[in-house]
C-alpha positions in Angstrom: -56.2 -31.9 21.0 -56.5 -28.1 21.7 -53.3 -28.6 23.4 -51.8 -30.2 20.5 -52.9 -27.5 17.8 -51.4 -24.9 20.6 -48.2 -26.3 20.6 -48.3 -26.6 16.5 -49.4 -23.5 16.2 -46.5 -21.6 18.3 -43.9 -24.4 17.0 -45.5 -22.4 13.3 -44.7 -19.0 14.6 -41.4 -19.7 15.9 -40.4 -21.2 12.7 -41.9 -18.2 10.6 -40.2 -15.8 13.1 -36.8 -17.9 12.7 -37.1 -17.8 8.5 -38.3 -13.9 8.7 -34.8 -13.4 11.1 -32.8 -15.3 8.0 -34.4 -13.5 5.4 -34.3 -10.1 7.1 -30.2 -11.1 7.9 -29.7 -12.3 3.8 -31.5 -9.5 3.0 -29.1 -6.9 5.3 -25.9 -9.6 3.9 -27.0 -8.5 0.1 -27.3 -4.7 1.2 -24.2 -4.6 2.7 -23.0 -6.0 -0.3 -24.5 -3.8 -2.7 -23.8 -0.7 -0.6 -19.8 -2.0 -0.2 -20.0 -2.2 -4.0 -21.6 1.1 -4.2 -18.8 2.8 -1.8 -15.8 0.7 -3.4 -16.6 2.2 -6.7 -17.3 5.5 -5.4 -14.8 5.6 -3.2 -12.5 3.9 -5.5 -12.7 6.6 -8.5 -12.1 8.9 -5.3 -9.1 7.7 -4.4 -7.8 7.2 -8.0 -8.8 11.1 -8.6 -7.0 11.8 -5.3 -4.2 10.7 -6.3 -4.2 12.1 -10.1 -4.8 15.9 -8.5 -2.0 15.2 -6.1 0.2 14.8 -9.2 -0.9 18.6 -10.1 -1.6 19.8 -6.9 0.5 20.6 -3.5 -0.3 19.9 0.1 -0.9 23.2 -0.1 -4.1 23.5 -2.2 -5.5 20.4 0.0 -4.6 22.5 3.0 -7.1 25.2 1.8 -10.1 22.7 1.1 -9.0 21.0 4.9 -9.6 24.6 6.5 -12.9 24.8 5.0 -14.1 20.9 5.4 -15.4 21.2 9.1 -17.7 24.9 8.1 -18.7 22.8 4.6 -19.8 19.9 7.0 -21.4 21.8 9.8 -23.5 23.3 7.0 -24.2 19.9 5.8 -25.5 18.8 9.3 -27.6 21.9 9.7 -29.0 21.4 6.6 -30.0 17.2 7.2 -31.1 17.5 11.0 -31.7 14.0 11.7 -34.4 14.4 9.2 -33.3 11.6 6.9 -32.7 9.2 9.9 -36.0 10.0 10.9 -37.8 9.0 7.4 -35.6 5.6 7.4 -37.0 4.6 11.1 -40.6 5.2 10.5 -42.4 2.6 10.2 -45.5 3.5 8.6 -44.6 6.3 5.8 -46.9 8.4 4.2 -46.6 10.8 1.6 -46.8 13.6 3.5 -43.8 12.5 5.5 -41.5 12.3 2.6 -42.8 16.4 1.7 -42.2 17.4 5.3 -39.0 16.8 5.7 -38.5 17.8 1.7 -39.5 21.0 2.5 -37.8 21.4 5.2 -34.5 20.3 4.5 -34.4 22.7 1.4 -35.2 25.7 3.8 -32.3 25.1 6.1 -30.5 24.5 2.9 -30.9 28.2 2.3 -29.9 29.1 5.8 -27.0 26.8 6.1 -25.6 28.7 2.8 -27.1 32.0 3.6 -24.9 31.5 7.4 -22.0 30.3 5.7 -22.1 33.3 2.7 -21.9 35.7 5.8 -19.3 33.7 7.7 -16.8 33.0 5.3 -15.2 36.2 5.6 -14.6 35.8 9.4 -13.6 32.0 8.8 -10.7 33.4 6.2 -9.4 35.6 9.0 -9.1 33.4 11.6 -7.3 31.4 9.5 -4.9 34.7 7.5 -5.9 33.2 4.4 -8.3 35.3 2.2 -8.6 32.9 -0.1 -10.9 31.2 1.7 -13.9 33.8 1.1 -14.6 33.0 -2.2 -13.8 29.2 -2.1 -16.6 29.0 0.9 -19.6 31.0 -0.9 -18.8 28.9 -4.3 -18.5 25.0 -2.1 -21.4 26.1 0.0 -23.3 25.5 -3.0 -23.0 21.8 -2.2 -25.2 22.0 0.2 -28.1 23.5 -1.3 -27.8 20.6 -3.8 -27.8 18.0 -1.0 -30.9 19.2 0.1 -33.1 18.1 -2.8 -31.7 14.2 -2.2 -32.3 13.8 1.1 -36.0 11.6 0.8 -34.4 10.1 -2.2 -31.5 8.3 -0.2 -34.1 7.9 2.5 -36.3 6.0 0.6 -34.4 3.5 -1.1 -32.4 3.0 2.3 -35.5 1.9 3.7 -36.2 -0.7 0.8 -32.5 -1.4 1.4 -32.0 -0.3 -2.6 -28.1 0.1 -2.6 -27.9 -1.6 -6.2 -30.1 1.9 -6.7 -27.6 4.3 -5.6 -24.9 2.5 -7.0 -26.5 3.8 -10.1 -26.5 7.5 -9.5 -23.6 7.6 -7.3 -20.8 5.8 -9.2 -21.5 8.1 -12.8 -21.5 11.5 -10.9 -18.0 10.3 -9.1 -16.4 9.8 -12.4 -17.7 12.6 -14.3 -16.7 15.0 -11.5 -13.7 13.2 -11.0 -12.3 13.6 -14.6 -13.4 17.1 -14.5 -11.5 18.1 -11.7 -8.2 16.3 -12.9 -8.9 17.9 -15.8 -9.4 21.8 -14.1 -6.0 20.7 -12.3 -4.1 20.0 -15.2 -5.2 23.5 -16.6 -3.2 24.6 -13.3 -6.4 26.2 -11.9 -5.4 25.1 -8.3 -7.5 24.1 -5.7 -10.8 25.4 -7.4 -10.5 22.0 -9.3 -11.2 20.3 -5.4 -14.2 23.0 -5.4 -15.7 22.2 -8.6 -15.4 18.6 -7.8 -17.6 19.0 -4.6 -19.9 21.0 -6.5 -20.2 18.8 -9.9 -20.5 15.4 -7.8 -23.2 16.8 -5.6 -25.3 18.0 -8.6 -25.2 14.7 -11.1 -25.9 12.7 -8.1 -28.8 14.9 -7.1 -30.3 14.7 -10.8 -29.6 10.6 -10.9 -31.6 10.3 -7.5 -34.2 12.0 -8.8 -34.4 10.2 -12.1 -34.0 6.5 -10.5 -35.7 6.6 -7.5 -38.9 8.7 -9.2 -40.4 10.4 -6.0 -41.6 13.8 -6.2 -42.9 15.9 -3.8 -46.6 17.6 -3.4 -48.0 20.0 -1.6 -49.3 18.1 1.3 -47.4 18.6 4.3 -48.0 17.2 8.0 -47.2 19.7 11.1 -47.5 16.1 13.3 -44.7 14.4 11.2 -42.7 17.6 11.4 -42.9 17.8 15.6 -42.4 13.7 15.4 -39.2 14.1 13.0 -37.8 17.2 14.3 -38.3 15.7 18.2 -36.3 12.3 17.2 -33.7 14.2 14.5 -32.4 17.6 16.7 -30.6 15.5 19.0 -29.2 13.3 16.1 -28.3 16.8 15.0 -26.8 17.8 18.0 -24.7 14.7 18.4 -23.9 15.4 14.6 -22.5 19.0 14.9 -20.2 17.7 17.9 -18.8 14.6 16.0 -18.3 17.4 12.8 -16.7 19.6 15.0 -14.3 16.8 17.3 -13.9 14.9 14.2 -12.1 17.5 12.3 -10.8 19.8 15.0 -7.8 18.1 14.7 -7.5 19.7 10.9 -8.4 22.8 12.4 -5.7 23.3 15.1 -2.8 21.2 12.6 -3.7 24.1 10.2 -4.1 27.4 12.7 -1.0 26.3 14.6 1.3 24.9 12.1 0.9 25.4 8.7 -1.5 24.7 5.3 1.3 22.7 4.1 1.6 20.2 6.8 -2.2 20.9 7.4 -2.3 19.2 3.4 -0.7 16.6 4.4 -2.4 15.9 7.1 -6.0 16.1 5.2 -4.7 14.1 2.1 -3.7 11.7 4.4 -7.0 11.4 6.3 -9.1 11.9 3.1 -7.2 8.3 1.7 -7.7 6.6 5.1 -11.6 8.0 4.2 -11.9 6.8 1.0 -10.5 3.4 1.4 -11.0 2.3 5.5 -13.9 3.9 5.8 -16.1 2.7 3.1 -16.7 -0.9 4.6 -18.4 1.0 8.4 -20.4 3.4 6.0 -21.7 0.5 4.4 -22.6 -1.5 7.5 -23.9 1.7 9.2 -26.6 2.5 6.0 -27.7 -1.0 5.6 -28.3 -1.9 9.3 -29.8 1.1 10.3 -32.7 0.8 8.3 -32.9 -3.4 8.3 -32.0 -3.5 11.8 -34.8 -0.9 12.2 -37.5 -3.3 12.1 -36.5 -5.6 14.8 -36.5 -2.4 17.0 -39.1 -4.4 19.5 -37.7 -7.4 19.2 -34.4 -7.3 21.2 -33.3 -10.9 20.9 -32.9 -10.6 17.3 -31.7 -7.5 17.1 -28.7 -8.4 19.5 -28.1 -12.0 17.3 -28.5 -9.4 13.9 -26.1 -7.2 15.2 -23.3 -9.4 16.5 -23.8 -11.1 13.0 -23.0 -7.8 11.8 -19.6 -7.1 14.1 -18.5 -10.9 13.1 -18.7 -10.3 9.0 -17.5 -6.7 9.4 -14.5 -7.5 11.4 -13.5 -10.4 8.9 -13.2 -7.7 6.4 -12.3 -4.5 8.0 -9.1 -5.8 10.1 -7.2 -7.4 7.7 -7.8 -4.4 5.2 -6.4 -1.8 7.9 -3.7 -3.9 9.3 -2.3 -4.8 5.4 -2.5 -0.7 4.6 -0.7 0.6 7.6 1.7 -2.2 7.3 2.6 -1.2 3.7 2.0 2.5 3.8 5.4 3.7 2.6 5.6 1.1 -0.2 2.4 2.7 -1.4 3.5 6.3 -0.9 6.3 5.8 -2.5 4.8 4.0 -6.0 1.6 6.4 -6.1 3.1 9.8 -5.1 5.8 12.4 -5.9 8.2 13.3 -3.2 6.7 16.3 -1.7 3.6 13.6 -0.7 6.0 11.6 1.0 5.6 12.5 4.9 2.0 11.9 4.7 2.9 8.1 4.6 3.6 8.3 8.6 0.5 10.2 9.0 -1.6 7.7 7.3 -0.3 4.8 9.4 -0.8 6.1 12.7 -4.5 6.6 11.2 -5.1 3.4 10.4 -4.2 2.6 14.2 -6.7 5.5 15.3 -9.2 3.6 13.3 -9.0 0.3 14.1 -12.2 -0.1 16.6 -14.3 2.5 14.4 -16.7 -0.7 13.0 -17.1 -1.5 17.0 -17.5 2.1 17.7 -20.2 3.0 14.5 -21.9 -0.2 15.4 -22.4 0.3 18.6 -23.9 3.8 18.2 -26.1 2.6 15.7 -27.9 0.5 18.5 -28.9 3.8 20.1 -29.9 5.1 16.9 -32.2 1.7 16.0 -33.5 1.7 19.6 -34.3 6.1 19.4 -32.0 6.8 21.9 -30.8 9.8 20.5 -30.7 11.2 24.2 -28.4 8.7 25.3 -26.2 9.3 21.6 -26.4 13.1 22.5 -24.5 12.4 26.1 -22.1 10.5 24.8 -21.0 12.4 22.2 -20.4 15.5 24.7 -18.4 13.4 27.0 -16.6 11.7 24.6 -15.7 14.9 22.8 -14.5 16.6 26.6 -12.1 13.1 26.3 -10.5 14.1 22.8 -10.0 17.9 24.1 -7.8 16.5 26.9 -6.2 14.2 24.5 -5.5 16.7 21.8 -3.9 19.4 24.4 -1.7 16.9 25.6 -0.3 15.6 22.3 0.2 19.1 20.9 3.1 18.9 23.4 4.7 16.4 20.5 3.8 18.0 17.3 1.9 16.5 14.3 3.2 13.1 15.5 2.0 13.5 19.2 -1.7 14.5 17.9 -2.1 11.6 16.1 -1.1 9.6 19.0 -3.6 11.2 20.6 -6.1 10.1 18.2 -5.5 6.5 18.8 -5.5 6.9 22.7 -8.8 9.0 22.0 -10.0 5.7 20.0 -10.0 3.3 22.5 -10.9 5.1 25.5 -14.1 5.9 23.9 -15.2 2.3 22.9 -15.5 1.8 26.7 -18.8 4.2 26.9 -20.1 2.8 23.7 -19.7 -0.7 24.6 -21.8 0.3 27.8 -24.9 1.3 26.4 -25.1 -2.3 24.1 -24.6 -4.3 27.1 -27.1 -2.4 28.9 -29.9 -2.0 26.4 -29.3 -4.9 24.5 -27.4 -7.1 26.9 -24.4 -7.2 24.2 -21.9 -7.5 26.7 -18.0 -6.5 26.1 -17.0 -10.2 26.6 -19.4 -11.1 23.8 -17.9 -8.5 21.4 -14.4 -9.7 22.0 -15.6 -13.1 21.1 -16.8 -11.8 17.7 -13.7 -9.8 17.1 -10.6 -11.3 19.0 -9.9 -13.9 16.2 -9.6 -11.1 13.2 -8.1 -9.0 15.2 -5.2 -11.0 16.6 -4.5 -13.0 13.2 -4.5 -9.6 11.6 -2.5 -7.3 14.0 0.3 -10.6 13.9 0.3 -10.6 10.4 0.4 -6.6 9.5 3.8 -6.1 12.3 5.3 -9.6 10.4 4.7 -7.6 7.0 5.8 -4.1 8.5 9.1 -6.2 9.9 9.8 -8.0 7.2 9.9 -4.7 4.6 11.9 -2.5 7.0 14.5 -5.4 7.3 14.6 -6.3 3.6 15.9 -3.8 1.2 13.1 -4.6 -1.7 11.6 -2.3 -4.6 8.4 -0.7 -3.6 6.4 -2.6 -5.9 7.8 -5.7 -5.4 6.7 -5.7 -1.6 3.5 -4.6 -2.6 2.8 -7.4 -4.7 4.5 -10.0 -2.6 3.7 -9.5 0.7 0.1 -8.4 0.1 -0.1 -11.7 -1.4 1.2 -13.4 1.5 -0.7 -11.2 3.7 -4.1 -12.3 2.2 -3.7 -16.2 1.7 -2.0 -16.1 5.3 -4.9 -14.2 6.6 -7.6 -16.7 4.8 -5.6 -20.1 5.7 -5.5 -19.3 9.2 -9.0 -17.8 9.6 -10.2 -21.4 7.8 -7.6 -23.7 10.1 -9.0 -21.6 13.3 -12.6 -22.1 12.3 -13.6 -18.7 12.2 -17.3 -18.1 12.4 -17.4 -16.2 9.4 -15.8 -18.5 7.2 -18.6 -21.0 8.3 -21.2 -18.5 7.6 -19.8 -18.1 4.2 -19.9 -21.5 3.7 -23.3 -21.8 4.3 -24.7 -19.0 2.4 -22.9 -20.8 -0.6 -24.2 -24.0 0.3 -27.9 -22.7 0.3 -27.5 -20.7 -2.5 -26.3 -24.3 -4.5 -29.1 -25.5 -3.1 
């Protein structure tokens, strides 16, 4: 009998376990959603003000704001320090946790601008452009603002609150947005890209404060501070590399060629950004801090994350495979003339970015498990990679840099990949399982598409319309005739939810 109520009671916990993995997975589904939603709309105003203040700007005036980006997002990472990455993985919060790291993000607020103020001299020398000075000290500003949002953000990421910040994000991208367009029409240059920065950063900041409600106290925690600081400096330290390697390419496009290309380059990027990058940011915020809580639990945090890779590969391929396929269409229907080189840029982008959701997702592992040593190592290693990659495409020009970015792409999934297998036993056979079907029916479909318009002599527009359309219900058919795992887990998160 004993026996018997044994063998119910663990057959109880295994089910409770099993329904707490579903609800935990429904639960991440809905906040990937939500945050998806929350970055389309963002990012969707961003590229439909991008392209407005390219009718009114040049490649030039981009050009400036791309020689400042990587100082404007060091200052950025100086002032977060792992700190909010820190709050989200904690997994008993207090209130002195949240002031803390309040606190202390607000002070190296002050020194990130303070450093920058001093530095944006020398930064507008190296680059012969004195310009730059005062377009530093006013954008640095930013930062300062981000400071006061950083337990906000933290603490709704941790309830997994993306409807949330789909409330405070979305108004303060619009607002800013038509401001800027606005300050560009008025032909006031790139200060309108400045007082964009600026403008978003504040209405956000005020909309976090009013939604979320937390405010801070007095009561601070020297423990929580050493805890924070110890996981968050290496985060940090990994961060200030991937800021650095991840727009050094900006850098050395605009020191050795010229702002103009250097524009190009940057309004190029900043629309693979907007648009690519929106679907791995989403994934990134949600699992981090759902995944979080299966941190001891590696068996379901393996099955969460390969979950994860299978849904955001369904999405994410297609999407980069359709864009870079019908890249000059686009180019052509949305921009002036004087955009028009950027269309080639943008494409060999979306080739560079095609195994960033593998890449994120497999970082994020390290950063779920607190192996921000391991994160640390590769980040230098993989950034010793791009330098050798970068000096031997500058042999080519623009064109051979960017070649170098996709080379730089896939080498470094090898390292990443390791570190899953190895701490997670996510093995690189298992991840081509969950992507080789996306990938293969979308790569086939995006060259057909990319054939298909170089061989046909069609108006831009039309082969927008028409062979997106084919692209899609291509892509879905074949998916469903294959028996994609995705398409069955669709089907039966509808057929519960009818339930």
């Amino acid at each position: 009998m004993k026996h018997l109520n044994h063998i119910c009671n663990q057959v109880l916990f295994n089910k409770q376990k099993v329904g707490f993995l579903l609800s935990l997975v429904n639960k991440t589904t809905i906040g990937v959603v939500w945050s998806f939603t929350e970055q389309l709309g963002r990012r969707g105003v961003g590229v439909l003000v991008t392209l407005l203040l390219a009718k009114f700007l040049t490649p030039e005036d981009f050009g400036l704001v791309a020689m400042m980006a990587v100082f404007l997002a060091l200052g950025q990472s100086l002032m977060d320090s792992g700190f909010r990455q820190a709050l989200i993985r904690l997994k008993n919060i207090t209130q002195a946790d949240f002031n803390t790291a309040f606190y202390a993000n607000l002070v190296l607020g002050l020194l990130s601008y303070f450093i920058l103020y001093l530095s944006a001299p020398l930064i507008a020398e190296f680059y012969e452009e004195p310009r730059l000075t005062d377009l530093i000290r006013v954008a640095s500003f930013a930062i300062i603002i981000h400071a006061f949002q950083v337990v906000q953000i933290a603490s709704l990421s941790r309830d997994l609150n993306f409807k949330a910040q789909l409330k405070t994000s979305l108004p303060s991208s619009i607002i800013s947005g038509c401001v800027a367009v606005f300050m560009a029409y008025l032909g006031v240059g790139v200060w309108a890209l400045v007082m964009q920065m600026v403008l978003a950063s504040f209405l956000h900041t005020v909309l976090l404060w009013y939604v979320q409600g937390w405010k801070p106290t007095l009561t601070l925690s020297r423990k929580s501070l050493v805890g924070m600081y110890k996981f968050g400096y290496k985060i940090f330290l990994s961060g200030v590399l991937e800021t650095i390697f991840k727009n050094i390419y900006v850098i050395v496009i605009a020191k050795i060629f010229s702002a103009n290309i250097a524009g190009l380059y940057f309004f190029a990027d900043r629309i693979r950004e907007l648009i690519i990058s929106q679907l791995i940011y989403s994934v990134q915020t949600v699992t981090y801090p759902a995944l979080s809580r299966k941190q001891n639990d590696i068996e379901s945090l393996k099955r969460g994350y390969r979950r994860v890779i299978q849904v955001t590969s369904f999405v994410y391929f297609p999407i980069v495979a359709l864009l870079a396929a019908l890249a000059e269409p686009i180019f052509l229907i949305l921009l002036s003339e004087k955009w028009y080189d950027a269309h080639l840029y943008f494409q060999l982008l979306c080739l560079a970015s095609v195994l960033s959701p593998l890449n994120s997702i497999n970082l994020n592992i390290l950063r779920v498990l607190g192996r921000s040593d391991i994160l640390l190592g590769l980040q230098v290693f993989k950034k010793i990679l791009l330098v050798i990659f970068l000096w031997a495409g500058l042999k080519y020009g623009v064109i051979g840099v960017l070649v170098a970015q996709i080379v730089q792409s896939v080498v470094a999934y090898y390292p990443n990949k390791y570190y899953s297998e190895k701490l997670i036993g996510y093995s690189f056979r298992e991840q081509w399982e969950d992507i080789r079907l996306q990938l293969l029916i979308s790569l086939t479909l995006g060259w057909a598409v990319l054939f298909s318009y170089t061989l046909l002599e069609i108006q831009p527009i039309i082969s927008v319309l028409v062979f997106g359309m084919v692209f899609c219900f291509g892509y879905l058919i074949i998916s469903y005739l294959l028996r994609s795992n995705v398409i069955d887990y669709l089907f039966e998160i509808y057929r519960k939810r009818k339930v």
